[in-house]
C-alpha positions in Angstrom: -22.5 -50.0 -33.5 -20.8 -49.0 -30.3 -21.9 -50.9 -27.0 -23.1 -49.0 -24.2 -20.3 -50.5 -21.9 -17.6 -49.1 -23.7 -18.9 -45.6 -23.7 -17.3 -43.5 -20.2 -19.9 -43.0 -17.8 -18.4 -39.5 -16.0 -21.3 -39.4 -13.5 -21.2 -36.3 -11.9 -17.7 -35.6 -12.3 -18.0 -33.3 -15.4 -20.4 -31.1 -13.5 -18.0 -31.0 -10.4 -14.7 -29.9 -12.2 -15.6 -26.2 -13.7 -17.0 -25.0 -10.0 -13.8 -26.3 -8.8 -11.8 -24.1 -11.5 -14.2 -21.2 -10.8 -13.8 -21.4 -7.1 -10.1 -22.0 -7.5 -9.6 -18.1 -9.8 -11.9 -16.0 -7.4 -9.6 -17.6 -4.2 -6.5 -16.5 -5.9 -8.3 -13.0 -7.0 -8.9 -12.7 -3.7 -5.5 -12.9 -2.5 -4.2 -10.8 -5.3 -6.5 -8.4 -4.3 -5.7 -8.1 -0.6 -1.8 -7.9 -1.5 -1.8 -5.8 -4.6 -2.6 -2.2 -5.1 -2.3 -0.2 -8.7 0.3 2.6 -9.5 -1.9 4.8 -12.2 0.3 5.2 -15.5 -1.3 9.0 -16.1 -0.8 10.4 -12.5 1.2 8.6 -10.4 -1.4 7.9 -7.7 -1.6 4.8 -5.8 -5.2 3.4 -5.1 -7.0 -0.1 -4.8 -9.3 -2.1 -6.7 -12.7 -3.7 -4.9 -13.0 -8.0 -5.9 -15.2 -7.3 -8.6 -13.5 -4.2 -10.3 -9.9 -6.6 -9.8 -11.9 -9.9 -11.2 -13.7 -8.1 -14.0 -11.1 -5.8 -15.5 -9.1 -6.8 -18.2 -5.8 -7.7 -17.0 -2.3 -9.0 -18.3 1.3 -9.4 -16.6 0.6 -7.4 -13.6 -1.0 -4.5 -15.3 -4.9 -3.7 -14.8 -7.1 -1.5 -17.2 -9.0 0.8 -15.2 -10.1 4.3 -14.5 -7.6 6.2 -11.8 -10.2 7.5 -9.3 -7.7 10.6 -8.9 -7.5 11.8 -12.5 -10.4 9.8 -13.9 -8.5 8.4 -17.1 -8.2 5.0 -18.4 -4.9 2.9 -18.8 -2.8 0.1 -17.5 -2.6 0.4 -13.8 0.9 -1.6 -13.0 -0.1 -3.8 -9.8 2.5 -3.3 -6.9 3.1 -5.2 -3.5 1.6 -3.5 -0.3 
């Protein structure tokens, strides 16, 4: 039987910690979003992403899949400094 003292009590902790992580990725979307744009892979065309389009689309390695607003297809949208 194990004793109640030697089980961890984490209190509140546990609650605390995936907020933090949470807040942490939408602060750093944020900045990524204010110092990025995309280069559309189809067209050419140069446009930005809103927080929500940014923190929802799949994304890998500096590339974005989303619609170009200019020519309305779907593809990897390389990310590039403003």
């Amino acid at each position: 039987m194990v004793e109640a003292a030697l089980v961890p009590n984490s209190g509140g902790l546990s609650a605390i910690v995936p907020v933090f992580i949470i807040a942490l990725a939408m602060l750093c979307m944020g900045w990524i979003n204010r110092n990025f744009d995309y280069d559309c892979a189809n067209c050419g065309r140069r446009f930005s992403l809103s927080f929500w389009q940014a923190a929802l689309s799949p994304h890998m390695m500096g590339r974005e899949y989303v619609r170009c607003p200019d020519c309305g297809r779907r593809g990897w949208a390389a990310a590039v400094r403003r």
